[in-house]
N, C-alpha and C positions, 0 to 999 in steps of 0.2 A: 659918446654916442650910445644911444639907447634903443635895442629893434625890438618890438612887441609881436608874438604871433599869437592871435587866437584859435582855439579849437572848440570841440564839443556842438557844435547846430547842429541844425536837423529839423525833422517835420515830426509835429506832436500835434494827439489832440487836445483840444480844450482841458482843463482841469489835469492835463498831464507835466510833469516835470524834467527839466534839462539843468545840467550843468555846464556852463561856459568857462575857459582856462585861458589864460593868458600867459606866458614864460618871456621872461624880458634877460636878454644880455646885456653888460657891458656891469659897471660898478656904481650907479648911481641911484640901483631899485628903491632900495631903503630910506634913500632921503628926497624919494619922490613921494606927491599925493598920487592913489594910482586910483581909475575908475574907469566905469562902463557906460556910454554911450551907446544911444539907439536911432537909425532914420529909417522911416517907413517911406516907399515911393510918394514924392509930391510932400513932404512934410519935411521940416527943419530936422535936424540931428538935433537932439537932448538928449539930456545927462538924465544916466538913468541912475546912480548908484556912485561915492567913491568913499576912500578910507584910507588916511593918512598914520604914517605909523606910529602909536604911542596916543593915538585919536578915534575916537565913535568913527561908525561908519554916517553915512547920510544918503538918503534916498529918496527919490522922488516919490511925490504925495500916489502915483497912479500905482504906483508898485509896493511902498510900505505895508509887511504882515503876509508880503507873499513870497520877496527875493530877500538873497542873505550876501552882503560882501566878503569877503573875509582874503588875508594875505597871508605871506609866508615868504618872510624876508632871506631867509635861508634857499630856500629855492629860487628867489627870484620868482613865485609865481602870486596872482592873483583869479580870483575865483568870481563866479556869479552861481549861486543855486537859487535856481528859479522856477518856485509850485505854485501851482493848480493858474497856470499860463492860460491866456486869455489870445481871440482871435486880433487883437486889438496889440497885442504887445508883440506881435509878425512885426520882424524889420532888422536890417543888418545893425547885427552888435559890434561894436567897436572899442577896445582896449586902450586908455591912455593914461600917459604915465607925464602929468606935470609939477615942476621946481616950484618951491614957495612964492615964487617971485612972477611966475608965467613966462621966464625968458625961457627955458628948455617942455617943450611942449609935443610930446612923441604918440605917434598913433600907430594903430595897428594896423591889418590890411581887410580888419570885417569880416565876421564870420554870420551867415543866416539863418534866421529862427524863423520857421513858419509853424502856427497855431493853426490848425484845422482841423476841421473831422472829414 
């Protein structure tokens, strides 16, 4: 079993930047893909980001040149640093961590970004 907690949201303005953190127990981090989802009220959850280990990171086309993934298998933790943030990218961020296969599929409990001036 695998528990995800995010941290780091907050309210930013436009053009400003946050760092989201993810810390995952149990023994399975490393041979997880681990990544960052996002749902804005009324709109699907997408994938915004993920990055498996020994592998490129991948990003969604609305964020590429602005957020960076990156992990740290020894900590157990994963990262989102995310600049010059947009009103448009407001919406709970969410932490998962899934097996090659999609059977082990773990989420976190959402952490929120709100973009405003």
């Amino acid at each position: 079993q695998v528990q995800l907690v995010e941290s780091g949201g907050g309210l930013v303005q436009p053009g400003g930047s946050l760092r989201l953190s993810c810390v995952a127990s149990g023994s399975l981090f490393s041979s997880l893909t681990m990544g960052w989802h996002r749902q804005a009220p009324g709109i699907q959850r997408e994938l915004v980001a993920t990055i498996s280990s020994g592998a490129g990171p991948n990003y969604a086309d609305s964020v590429k040149g602005r957020f960076t993934i990156s992990r740290d298998n020894a900590k157990k933790m994963v990262y989102l640093q995310m600049n010059n943030l947009k009103p448009e990218d407001t919406a709970v961020y969410y932490c998962n961590g899934r097996s090659r296969t999609g059977v082990l599929d773990y989420w976190g409990q959402g952490t929120q970004v709100t973009v405003s001036s």
